[in-house]
Backbone bond lengths (Angstrom), bond angles and torsions (degrees), N, CA, C in turn:
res aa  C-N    CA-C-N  psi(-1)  N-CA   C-N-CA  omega(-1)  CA-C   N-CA-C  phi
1 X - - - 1.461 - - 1.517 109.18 -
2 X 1.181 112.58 138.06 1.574 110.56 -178.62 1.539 108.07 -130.92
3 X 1.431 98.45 128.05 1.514 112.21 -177.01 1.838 122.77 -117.65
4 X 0.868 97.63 156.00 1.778 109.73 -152.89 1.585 103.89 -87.78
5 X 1.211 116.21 147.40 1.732 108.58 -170.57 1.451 98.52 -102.69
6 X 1.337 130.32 176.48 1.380 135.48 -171.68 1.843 110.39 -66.41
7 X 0.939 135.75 -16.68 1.364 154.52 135.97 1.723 134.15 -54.71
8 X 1.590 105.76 -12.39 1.073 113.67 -177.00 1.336 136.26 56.86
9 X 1.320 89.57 33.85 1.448 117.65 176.35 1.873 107.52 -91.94
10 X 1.291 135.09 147.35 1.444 118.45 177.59 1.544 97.65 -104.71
11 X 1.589 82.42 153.69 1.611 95.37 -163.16 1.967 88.93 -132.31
12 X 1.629 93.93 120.58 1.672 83.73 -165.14 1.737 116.81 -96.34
13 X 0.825 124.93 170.59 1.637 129.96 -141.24 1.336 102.54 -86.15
14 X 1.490 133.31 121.31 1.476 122.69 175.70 1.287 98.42 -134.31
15 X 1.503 110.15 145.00 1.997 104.77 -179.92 1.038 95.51 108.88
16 X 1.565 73.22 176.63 1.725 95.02 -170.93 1.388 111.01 -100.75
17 X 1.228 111.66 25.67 1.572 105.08 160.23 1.501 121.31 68.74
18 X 1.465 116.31 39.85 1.470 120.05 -168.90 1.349 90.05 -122.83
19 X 1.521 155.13 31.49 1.471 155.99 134.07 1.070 91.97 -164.52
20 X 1.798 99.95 -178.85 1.661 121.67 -170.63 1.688 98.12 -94.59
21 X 1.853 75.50 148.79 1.791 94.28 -177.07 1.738 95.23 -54.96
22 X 1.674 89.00 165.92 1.795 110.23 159.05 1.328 130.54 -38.82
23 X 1.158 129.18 122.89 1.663 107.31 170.77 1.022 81.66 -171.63
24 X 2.121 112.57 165.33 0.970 107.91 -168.22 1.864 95.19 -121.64
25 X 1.786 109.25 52.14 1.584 114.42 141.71 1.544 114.83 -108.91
26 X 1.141 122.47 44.65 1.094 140.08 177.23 1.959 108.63 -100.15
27 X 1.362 111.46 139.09 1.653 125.93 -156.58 2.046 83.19 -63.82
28 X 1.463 106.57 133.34 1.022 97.48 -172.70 1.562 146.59 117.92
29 X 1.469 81.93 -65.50 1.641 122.49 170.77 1.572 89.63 85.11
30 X 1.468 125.81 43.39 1.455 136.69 -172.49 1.719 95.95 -92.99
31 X 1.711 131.95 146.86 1.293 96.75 158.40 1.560 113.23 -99.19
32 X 1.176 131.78 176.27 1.496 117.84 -143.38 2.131 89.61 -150.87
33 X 0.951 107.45 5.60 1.702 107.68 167.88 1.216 99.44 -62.80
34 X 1.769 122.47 135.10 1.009 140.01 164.17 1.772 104.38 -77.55
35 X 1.443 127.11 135.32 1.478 127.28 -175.24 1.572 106.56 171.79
36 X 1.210 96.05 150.52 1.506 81.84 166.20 1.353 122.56 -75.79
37 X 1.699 116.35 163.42 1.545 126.98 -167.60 1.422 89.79 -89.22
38 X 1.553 89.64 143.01 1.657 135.53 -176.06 1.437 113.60 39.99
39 X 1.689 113.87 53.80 1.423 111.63 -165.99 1.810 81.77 -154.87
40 X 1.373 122.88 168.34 1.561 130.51 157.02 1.974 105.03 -58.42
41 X 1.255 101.87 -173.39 1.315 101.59 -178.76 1.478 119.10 -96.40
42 X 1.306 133.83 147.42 1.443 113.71 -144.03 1.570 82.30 -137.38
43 X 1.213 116.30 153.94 1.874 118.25 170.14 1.959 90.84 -98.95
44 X 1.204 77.05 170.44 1.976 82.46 -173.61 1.339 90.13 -111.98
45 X 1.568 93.39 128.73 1.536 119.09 161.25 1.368 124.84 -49.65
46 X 1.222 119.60 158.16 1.993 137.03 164.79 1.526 94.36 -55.33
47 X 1.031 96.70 161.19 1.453 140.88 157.71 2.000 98.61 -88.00
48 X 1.716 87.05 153.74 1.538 95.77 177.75 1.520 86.65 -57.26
49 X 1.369 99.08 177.08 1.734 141.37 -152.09 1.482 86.53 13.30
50 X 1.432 140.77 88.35 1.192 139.56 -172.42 1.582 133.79 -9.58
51 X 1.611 115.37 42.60 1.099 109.67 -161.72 1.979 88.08 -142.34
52 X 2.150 104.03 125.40 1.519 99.56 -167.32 1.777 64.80 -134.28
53 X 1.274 144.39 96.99 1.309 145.62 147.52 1.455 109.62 -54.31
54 X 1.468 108.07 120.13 1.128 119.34 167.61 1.635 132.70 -32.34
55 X 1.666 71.67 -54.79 1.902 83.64 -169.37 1.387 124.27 -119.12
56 X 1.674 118.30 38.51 1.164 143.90 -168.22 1.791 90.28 -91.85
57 X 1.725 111.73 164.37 1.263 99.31 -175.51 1.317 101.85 -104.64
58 X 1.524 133.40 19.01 1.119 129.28 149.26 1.664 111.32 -67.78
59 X 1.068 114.25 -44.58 1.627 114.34 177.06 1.927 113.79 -74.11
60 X 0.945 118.81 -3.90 1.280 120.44 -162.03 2.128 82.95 -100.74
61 X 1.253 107.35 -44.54 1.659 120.54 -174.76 1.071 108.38 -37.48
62 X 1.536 145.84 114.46 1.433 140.68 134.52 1.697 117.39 -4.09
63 X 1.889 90.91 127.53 2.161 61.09 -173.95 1.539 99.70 -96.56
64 X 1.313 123.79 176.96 1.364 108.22 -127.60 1.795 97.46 -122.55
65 X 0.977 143.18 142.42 1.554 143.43 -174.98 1.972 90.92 -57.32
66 X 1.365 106.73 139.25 1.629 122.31 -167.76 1.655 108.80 -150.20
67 X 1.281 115.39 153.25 1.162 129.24 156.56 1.776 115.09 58.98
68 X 1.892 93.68 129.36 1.889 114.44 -158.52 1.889 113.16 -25.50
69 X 1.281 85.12 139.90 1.535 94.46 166.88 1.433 127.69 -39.07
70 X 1.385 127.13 100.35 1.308 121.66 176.50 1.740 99.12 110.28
71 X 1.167 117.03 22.44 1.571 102.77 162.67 1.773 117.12 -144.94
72 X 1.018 115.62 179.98 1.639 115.00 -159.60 1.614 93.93 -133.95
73 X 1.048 134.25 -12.77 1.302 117.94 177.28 1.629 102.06 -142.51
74 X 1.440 99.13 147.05 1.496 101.23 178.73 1.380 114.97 -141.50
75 X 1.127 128.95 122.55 1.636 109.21 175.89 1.607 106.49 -144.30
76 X 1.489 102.90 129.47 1.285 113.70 -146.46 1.924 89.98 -114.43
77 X 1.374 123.73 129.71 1.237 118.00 166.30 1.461 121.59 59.09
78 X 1.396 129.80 3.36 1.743 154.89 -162.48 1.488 85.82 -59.72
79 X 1.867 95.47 113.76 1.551 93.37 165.56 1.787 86.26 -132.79
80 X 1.529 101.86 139.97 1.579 114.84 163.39 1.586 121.16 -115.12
81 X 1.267 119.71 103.33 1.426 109.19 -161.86 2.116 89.07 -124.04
82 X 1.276 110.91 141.64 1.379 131.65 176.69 1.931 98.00 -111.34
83 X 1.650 97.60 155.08 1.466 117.23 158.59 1.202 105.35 -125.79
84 X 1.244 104.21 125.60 1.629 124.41 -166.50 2.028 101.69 -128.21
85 X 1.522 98.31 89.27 1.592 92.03 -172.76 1.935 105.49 75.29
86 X 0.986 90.04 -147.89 1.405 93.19 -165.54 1.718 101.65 -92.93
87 X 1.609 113.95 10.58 1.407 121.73 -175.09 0.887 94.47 -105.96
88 X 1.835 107.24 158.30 1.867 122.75 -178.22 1.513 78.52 -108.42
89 X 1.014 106.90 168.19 1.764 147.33 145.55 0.707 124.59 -152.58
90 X 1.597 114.82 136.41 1.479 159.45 163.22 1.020 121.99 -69.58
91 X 1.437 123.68 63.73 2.179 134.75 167.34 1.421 109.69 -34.39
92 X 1.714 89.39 -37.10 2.078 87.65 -152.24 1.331 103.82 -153.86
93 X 0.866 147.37 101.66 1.726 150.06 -162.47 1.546 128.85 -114.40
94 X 1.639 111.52 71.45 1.540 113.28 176.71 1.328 101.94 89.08
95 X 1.268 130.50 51.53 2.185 124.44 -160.99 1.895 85.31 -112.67
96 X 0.933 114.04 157.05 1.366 147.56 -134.63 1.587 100.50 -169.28
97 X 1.292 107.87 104.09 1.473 95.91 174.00 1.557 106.77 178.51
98 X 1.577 104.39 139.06 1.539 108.64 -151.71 1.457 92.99 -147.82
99 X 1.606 103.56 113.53 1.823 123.81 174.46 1.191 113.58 -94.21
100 X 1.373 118.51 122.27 1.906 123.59 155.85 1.483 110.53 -28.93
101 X 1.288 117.24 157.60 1.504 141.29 124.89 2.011 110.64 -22.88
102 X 0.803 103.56 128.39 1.497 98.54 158.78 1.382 118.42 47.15
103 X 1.959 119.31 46.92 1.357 106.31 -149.79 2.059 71.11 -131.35
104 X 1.250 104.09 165.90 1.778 125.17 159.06 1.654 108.84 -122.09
105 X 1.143 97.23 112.36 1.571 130.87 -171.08 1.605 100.47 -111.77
106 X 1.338 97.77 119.60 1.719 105.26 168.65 1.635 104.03 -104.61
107 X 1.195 133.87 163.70 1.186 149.29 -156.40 1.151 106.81 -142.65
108 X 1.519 138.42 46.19 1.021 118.20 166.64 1.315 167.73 -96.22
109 X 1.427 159.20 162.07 1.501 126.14 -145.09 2.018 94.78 164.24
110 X 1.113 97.52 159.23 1.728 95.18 -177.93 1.520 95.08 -107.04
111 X 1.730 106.39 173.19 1.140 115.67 -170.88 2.025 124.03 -33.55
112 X 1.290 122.47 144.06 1.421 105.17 172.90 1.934 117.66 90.87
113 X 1.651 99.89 -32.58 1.091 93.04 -163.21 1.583 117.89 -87.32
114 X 1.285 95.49 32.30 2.281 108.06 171.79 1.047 103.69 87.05
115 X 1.281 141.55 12.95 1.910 142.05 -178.43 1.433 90.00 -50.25
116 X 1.641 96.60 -86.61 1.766 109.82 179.65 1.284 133.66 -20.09
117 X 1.785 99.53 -54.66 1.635 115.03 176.26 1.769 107.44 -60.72
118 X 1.216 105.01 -51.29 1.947 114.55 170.54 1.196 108.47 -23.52
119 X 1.526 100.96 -77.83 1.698 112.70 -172.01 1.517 106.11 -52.36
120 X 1.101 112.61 -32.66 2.158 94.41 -157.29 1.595 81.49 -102.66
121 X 1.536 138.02 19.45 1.398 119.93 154.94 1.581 116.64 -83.25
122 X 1.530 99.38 -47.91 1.371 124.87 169.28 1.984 114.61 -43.36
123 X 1.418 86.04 -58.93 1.773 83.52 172.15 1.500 112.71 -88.31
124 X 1.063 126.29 41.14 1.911 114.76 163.03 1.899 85.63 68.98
125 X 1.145 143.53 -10.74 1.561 101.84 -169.83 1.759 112.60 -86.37
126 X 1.430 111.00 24.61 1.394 123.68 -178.52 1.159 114.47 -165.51
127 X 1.704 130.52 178.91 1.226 121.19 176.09 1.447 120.98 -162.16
128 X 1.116 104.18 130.88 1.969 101.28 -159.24 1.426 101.74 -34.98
129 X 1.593 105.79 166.74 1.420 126.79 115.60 1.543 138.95 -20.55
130 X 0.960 95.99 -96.47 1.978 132.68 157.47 1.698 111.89 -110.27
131 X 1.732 89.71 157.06 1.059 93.34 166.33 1.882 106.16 109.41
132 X 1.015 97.43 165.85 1.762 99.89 179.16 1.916 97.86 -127.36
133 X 1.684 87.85 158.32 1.880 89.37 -179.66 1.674 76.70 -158.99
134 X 2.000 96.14 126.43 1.529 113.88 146.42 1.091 108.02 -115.25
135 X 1.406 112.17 154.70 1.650 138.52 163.33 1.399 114.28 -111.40
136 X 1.240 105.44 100.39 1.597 102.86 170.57 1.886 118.54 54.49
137 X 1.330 80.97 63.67 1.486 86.32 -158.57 1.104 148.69 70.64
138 X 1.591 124.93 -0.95 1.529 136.11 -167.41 1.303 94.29 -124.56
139 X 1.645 125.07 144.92 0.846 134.19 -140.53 1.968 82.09 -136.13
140 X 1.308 109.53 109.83 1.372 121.56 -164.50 1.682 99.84 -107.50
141 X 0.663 158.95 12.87 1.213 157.07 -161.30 1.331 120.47 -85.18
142 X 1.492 108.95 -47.73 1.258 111.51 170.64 1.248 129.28 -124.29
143 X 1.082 109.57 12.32 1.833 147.09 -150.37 1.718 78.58 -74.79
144 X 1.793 106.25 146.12 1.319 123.38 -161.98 2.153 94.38 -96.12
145 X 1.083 86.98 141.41 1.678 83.78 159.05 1.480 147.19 10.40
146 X 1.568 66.75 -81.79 1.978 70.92 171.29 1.479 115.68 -91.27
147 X 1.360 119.46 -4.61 1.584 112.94 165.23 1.510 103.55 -62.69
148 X 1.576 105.16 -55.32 1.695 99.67 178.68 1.619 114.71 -31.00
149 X 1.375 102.40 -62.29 1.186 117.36 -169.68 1.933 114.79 -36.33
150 X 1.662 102.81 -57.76 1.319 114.44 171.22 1.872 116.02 -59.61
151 X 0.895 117.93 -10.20 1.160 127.62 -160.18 1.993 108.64 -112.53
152 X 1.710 105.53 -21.65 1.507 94.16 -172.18 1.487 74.52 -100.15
153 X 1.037 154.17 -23.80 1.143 145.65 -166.55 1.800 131.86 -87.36
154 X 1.974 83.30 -12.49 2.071 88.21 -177.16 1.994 88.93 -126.45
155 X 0.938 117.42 -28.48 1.952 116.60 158.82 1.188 149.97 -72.48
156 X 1.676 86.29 -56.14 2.208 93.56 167.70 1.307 114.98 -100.03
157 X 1.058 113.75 -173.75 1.051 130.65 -163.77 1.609 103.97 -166.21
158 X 1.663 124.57 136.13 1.328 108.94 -160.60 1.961 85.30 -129.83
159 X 1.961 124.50 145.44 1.045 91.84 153.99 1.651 91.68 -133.20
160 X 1.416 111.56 151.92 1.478 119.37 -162.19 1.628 115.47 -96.55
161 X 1.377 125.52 141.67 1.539 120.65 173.21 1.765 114.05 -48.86
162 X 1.621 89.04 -28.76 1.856 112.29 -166.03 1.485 99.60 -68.27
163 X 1.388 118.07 -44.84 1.599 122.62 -159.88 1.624 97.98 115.26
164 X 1.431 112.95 -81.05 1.583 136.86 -167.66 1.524 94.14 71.14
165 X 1.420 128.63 64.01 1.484 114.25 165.91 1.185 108.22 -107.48
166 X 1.552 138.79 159.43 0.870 143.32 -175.56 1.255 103.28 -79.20
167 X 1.400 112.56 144.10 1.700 113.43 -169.76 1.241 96.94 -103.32
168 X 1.796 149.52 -11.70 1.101 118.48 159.75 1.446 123.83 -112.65
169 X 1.531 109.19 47.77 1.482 118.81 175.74 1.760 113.13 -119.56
170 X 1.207 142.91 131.10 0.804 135.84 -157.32 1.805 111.05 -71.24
171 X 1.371 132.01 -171.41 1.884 116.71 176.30 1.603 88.15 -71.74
172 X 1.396 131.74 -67.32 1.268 111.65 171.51 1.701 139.17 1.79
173 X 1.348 92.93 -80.35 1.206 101.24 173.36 1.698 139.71 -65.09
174 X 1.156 92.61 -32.77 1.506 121.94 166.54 1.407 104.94 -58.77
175 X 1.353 123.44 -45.55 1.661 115.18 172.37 1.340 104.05 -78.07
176 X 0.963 133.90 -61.23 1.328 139.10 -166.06 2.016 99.77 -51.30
177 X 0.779 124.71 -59.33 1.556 118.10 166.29 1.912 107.43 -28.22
178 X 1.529 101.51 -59.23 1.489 95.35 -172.65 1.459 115.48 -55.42
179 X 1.689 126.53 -34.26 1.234 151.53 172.10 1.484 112.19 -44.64
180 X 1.563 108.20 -54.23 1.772 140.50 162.61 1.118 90.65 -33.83
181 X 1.298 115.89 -84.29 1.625 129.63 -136.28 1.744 90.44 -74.04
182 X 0.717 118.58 -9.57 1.686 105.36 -168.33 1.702 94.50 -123.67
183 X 0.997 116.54 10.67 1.172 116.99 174.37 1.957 135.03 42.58
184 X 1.519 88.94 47.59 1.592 103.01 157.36 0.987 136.83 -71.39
185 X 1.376 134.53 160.01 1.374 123.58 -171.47 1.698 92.32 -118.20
186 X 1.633 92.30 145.11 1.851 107.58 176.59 1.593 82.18 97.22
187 X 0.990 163.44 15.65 1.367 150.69 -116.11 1.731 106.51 -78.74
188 X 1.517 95.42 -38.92 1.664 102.65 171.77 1.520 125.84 -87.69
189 X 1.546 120.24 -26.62 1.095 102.95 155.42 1.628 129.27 -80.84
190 X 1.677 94.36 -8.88 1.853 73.47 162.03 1.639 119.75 -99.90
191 X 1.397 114.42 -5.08 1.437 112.61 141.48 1.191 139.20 -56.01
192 X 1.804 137.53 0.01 1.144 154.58 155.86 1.420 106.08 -99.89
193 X 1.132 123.07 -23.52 1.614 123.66 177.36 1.657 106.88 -87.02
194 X 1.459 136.97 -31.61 1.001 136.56 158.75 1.847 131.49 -69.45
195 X 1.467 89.52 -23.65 1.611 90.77 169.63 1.387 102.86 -98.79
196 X 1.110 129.69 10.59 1.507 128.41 -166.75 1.692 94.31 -86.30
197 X 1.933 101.39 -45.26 1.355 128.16 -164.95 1.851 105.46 -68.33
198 X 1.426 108.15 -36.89 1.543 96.54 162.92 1.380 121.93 -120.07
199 X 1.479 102.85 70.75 1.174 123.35 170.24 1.767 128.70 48.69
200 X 1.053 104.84 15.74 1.820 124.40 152.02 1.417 105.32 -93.92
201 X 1.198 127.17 71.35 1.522 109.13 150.00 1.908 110.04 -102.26
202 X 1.051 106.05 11.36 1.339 108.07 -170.16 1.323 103.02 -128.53
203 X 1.507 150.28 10.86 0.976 166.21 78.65 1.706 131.65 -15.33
204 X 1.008 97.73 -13.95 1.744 94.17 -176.70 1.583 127.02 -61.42
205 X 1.259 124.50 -19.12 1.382 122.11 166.64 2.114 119.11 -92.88
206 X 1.627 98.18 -1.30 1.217 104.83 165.43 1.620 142.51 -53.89
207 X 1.120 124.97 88.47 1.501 109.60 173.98 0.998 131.46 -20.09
208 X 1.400 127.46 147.39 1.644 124.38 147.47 1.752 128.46 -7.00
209 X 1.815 94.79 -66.08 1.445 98.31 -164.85 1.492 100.51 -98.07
210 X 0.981 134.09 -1.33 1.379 128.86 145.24 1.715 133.54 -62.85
211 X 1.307 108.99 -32.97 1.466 102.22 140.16 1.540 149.95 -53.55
212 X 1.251 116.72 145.89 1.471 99.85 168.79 1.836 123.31 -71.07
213 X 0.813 131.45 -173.28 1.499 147.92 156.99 1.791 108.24 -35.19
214 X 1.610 96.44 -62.31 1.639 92.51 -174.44 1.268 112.46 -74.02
215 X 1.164 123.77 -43.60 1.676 143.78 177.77 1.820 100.75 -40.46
216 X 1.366 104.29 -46.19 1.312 112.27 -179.38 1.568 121.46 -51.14
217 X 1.526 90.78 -68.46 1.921 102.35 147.94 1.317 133.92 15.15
218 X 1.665 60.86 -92.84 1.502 95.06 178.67 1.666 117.66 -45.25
219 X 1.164 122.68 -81.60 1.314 148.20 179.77 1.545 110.81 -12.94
220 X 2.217 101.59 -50.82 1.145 131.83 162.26 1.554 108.52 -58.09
221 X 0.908 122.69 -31.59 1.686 116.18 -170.07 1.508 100.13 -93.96
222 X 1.451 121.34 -38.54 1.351 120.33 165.37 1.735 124.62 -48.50
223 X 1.087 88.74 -45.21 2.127 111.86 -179.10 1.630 99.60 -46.34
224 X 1.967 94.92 -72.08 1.625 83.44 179.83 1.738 119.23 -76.35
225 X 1.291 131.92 -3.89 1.559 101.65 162.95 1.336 96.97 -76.85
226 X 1.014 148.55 -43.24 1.536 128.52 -155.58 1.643 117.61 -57.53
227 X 1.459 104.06 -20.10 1.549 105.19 157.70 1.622 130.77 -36.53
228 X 1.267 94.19 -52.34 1.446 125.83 -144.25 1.497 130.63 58.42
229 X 1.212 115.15 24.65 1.727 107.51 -167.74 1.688 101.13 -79.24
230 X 0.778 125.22 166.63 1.119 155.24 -121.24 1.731 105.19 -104.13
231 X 1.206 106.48 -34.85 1.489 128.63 -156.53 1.366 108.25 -128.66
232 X 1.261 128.41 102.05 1.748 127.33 -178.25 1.595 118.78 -117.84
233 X 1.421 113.67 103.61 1.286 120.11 -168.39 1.721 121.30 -89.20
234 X 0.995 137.05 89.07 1.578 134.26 173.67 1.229 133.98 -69.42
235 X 1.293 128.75 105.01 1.807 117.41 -170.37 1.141 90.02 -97.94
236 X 1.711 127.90 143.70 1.169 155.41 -171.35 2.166 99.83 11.37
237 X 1.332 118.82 70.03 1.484 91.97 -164.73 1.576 122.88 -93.92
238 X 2.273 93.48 14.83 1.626 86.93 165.74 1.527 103.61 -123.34
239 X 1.225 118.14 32.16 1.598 119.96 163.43 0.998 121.63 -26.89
240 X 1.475 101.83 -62.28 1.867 117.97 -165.63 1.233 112.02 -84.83
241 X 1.470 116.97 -15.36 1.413 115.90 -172.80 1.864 119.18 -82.66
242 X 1.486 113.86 171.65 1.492 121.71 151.03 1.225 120.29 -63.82
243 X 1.255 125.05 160.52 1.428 119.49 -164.22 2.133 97.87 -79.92
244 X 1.181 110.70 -55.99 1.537 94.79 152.28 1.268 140.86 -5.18
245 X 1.460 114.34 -78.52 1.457 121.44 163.02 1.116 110.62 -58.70
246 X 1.594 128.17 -51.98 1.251 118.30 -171.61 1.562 127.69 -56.67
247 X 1.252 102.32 -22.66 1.877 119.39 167.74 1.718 97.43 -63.27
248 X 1.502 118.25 -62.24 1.669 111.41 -159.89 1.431 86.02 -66.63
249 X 1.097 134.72 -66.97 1.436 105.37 -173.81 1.701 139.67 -45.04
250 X 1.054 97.69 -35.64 1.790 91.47 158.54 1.449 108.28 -81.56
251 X 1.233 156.34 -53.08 1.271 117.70 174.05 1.164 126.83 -68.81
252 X 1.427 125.54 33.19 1.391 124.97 159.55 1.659 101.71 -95.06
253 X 1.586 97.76 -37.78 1.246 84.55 -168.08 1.478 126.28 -72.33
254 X 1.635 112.63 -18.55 1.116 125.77 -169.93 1.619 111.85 -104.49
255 X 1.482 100.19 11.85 1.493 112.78 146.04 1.350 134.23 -59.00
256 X 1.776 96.04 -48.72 1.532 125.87 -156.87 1.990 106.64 -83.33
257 X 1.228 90.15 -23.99 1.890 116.39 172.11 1.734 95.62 -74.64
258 X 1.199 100.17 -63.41 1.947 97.95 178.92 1.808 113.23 -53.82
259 X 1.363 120.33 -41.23 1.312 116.21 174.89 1.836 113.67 -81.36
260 X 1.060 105.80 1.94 1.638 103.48 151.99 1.828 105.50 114.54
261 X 0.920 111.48 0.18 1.865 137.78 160.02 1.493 88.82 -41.78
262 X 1.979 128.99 148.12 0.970 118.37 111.68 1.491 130.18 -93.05
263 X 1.633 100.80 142.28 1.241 91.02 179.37 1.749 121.15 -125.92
264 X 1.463 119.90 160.73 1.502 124.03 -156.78 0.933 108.24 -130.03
265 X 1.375 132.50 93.53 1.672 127.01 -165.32 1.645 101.71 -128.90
266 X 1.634 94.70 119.80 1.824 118.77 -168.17 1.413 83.96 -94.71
267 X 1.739 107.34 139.55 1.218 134.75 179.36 1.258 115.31 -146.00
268 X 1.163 112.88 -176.03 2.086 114.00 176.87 1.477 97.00 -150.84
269 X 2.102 106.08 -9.82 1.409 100.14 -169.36 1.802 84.74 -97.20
270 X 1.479 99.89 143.95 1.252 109.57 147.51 1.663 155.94 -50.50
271 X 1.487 90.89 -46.36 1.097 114.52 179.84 1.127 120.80 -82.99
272 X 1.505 134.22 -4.67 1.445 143.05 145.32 1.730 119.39 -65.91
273 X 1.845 101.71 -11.42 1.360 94.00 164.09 1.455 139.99 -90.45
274 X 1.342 98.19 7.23 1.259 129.22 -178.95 1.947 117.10 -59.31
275 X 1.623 77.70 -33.89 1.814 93.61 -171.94 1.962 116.69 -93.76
276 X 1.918 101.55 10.35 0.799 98.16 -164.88 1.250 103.74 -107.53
277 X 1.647 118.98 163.39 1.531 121.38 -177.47 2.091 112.35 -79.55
278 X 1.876 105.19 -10.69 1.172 85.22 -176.56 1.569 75.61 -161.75
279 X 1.286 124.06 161.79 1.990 128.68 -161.85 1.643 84.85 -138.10
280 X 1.155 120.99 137.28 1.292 129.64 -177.37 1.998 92.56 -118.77
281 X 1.020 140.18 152.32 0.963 143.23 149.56 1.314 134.49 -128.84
282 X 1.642 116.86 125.45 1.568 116.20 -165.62 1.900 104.61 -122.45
283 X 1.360 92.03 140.21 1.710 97.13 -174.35 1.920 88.98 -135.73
284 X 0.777 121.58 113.97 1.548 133.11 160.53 1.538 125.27 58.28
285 X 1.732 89.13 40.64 1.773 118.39 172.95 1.685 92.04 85.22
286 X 0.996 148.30 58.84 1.690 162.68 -170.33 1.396 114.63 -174.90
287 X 1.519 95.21 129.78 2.135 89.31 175.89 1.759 93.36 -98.07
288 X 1.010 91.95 129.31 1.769 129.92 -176.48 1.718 104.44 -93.93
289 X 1.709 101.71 -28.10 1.649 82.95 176.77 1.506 101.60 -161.99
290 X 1.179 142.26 161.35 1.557 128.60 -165.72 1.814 91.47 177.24
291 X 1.018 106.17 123.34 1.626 145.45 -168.64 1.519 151.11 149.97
292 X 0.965 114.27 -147.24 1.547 110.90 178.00 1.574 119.09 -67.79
293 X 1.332 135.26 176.92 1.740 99.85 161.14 1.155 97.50 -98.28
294 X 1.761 100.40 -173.49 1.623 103.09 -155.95 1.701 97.67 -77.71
295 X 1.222 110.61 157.00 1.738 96.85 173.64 1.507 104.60 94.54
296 X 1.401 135.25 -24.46 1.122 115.21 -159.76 1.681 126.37 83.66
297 X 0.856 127.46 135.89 1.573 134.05 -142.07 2.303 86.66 -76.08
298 X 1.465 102.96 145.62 1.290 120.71 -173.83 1.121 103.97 -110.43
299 X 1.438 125.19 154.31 1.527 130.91 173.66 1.518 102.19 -97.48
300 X 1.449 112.93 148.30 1.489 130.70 -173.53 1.307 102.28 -22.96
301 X 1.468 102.28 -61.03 1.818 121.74 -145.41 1.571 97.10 -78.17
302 X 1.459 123.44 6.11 1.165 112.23 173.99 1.242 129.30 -117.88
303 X 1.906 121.87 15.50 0.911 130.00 160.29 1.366 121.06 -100.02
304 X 1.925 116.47 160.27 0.877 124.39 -166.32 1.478 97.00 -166.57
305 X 1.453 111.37 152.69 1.270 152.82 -177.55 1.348 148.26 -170.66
């Protein structure tokens, strides 16, 4: 279904269809799509053995403050297993793994080896097997729907290899939605104050496809800080780019880790782990290696590929 923005521009339908798209004839000129912040719109996943009952008194329960002093992510025993045909697979098998406050975490691993599955456990867009997972104190594991819901929208923050920007909202607006959805106040002037910060302030009435590739990024990397949550997740987010852009984009990101953000950036390239404060490594849903990178941590301006 495709719906028209306050300008009469069409703005085409993504999600799962639980409120109306963005636009700016909305009470306010607020945008009012239910989705998670700084990501497309996501439907909320099952609960293990696919069952998150609404009105069970596990779901009715406060979810509860979790996991050691001084860290933001925890995942204790995280197994993700799929049936594919009459075959199982194994995403993620028994992972154990616990991030600082204010830390830059690379994720790295080649195709297959659970990067992807990691990230969308970590952000609510999936949900183990086994195993328990907090975020910043909230204990997501079995948490009903619409807790997810409250939770991808005031914690994570998603930024995509794809972009996921809306192609008929301007970079403006496109941040300012993420601002919406997470419910800031000023929402658009701090959506011009955040693209100002990665270097679009002179871009803000630009479309999608009037940008370049990095610009695009960007816009996306702007969306989710303008949230502010706490937690900023990146799947591959200089894939698509030149190696150029792909540098300003990691030191943006490993800005946002220095101002007290954690951040989680899935790769396959190596040499982007260079810039990280800690290299996680996954080979066939198992971390195979988890520490410093090799060499000692690198400054932006000194990678290349």
């Amino acid at each position: 279904m495709e719906h028209v923005s306050g300008n009469g521009r069409p703005v085409p339908a993504q999600g799962d269809g639980t409120a109306s798209e963005p636009g700016r004839g909305t009470p306010g000129g607020r945008f009012t799509r239910t989705t998670s912040a700084g990501g497309p719109p996501q439907a909320a996943p099952e609960g293990p053995a696919g069952r998150r009952p609404e009105d069970s008194a596990e779901a009715r329960a406060e979810v509860p403050a979790a996991g050691p002093a001084g860290t933001r992510i925890d995942l204790d025993d995280v197994s993700r297993r799929y049936r594919v045909g009459t075959v199982d697979v194994t995403a993620l098998d028994d992972v154990d793994l616990h991030v600082d406050e204010n830390a830059f975490v690379v994720v790295l691993g080649p195709s297959g080896s659970g990067k992807t599955t990691l990230l969308n456990l970590i952000g609510a867009l999936d949900a183990p097997t086994s195993g328990r997972i907090r975020i910043a104190g909230q204990d997501i594991t079995a948490a009903t729907p619409r807790r997810l819901q409250r939770f991808r929208r005031s914690t994570v923050s998603f930024v995509f290899q794809s972009f996921n920007l809306f192609p008929g909202l301007t970079a403006l607006e496109n941040v300012q939605f993420g601002a919406d959805v997470a419910e800031r106040e000023h929402a658009a002037e701090l959506a011009a104050d955040t693209l100002a910060q990665v270097g679009l302030g002179d871009r803000l009435r630009h479309f999608p496809h009037e940008l370049s590739g990095g610009e695009q990024q960007r816009v996306a990397i702007a969306r989710a800080l303008a949230t502010g949550n706490p937690v900023l997740l990146a799947d591959e987010p200089t894939g698509e780019l030149d190696f150029r852009t792909g540098v300003q984009i990691l030191g943006l990101l490993r800005a946002q880790a220095e101002a007290g953000k954690t951040v989680l950036v899935v790769t396959h390239n190596r040499e982007i782990s260079r810039v990280a404060d800690r290299v996680i490594e996954l080979s066939s849903g198992r971390i195979v290696g988890d520490g410093p990178p090799r060499g000692g941590r690198a400054d932006v301006s000194e990678l290349h590929w």
